[in-house]
C-alpha positions as CSV (number, residue, x, y, z in Angstrom):
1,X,14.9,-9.7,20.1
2,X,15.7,-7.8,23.1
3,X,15.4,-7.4,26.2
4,X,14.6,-4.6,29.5
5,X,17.8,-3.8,30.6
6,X,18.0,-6.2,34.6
7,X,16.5,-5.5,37.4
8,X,16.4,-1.4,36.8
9,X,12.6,-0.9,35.5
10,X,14.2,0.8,32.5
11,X,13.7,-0.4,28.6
12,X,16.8,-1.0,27.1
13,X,18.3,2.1,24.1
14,X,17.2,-0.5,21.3
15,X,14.0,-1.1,22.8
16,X,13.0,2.6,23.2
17,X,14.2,3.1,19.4
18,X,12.0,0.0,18.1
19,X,9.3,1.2,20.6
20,X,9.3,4.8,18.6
21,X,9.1,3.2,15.4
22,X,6.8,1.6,16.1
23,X,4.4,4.6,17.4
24,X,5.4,6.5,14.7
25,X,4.2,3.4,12.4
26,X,1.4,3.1,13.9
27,X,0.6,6.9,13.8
28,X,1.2,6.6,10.2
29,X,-1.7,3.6,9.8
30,X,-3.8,5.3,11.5
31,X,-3.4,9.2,10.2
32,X,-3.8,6.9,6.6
33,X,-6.8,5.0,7.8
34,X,-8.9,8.7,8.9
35,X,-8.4,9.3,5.2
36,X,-9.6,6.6,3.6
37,X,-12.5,6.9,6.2
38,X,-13.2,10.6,4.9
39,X,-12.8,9.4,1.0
40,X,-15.6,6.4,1.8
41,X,-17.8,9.2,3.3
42,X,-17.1,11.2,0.3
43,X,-17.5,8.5,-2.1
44,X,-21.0,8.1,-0.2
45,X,-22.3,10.7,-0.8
46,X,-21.2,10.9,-4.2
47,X,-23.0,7.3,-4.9
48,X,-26.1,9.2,-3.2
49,X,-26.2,11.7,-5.8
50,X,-25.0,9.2,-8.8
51,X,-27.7,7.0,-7.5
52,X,-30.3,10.0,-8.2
53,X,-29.2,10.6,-11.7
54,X,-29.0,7.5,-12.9
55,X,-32.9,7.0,-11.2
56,X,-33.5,10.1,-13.5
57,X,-31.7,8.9,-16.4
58,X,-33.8,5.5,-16.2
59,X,-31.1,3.6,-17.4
60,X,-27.5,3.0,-17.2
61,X,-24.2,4.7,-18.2
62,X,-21.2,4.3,-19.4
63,X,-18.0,5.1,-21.2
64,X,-14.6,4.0,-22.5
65,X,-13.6,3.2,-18.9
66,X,-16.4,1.6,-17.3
67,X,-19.7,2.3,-16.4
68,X,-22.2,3.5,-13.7
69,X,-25.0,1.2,-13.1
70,X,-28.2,0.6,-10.3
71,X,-27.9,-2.4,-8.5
72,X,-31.4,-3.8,-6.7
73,X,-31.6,-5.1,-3.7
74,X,-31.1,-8.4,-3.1
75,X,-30.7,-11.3,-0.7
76,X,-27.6,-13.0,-0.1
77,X,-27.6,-16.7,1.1
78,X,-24.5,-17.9,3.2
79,X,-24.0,-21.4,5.7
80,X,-22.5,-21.2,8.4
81,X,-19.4,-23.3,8.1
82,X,-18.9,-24.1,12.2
83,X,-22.1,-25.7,12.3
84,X,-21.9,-27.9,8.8
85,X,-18.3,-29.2,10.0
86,X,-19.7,-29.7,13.8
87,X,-22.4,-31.9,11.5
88,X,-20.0,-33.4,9.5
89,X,-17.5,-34.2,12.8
90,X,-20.6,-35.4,14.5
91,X,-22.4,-37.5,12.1
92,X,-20.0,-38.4,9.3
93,X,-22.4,-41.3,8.2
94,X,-25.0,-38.8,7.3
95,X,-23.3,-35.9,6.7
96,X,-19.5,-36.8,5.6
97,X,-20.5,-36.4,2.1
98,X,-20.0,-32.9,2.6
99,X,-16.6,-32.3,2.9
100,X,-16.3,-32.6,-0.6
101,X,-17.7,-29.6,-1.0
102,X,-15.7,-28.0,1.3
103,X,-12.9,-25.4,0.0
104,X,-10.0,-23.9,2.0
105,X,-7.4,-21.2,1.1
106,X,-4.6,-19.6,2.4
107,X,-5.2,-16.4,4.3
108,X,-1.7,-14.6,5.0
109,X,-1.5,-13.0,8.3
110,X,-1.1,-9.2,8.8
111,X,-0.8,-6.0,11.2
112,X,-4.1,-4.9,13.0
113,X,-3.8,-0.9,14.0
114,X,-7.0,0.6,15.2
């Protein structure tokens, strides 16, 4: 890692070269990220009118690759794990059986560019 250069106020040469690789990374995620933005608009608005035909159709389709298909609406149920492990920290005679139903993963870290 390095360092500014003492006392001067100016950024040390390696520091200005990781400093523009990084902008220009960054650039590069985010130039990347307007696409995909316009290809999910796209892909909207192609589901908009896919959604039509298949209303049309009255049924589903499909091929050797996949298939097309309407989905209803529906309701999704979720807990909300702080409060079930502030229940099971805070009661654990009435509510430690729950833990065994608890299930953790690994998440692996990452770069955030907005």
């Amino acid at each position: 890692m390095t360092t500014p250069a003492a006392d001067t106020g100016h950024t040390a040469p390696a520091d200005t070269a990781l400093d523009k690789r990084i902008a220009e990374l960054v650039d590069t995620v985010r130039i990347n990220q307007q696409r995909i933005a316009r290809l999910e608009a796209r892909i909207e608005a192609v589901k908009t009118e896919l959604r039509a035909l298949l209303d049309q159709r009255g049924e589903n389709w499909s091929d050797d690759e996949g298939y097309a298909r309407l989905v209803s609406e529906g309701v999704r149920y979720y807990y909300d794990k702080q409060a079930l492990d502030h229940l099971i920290l805070t009661d654990p005679l009435r509510y430690g059986w729950l833990k065994d139903y608890r299930k953790e993963s690994i998440v692996q870290g990452g770069v955030q560019v907005r």
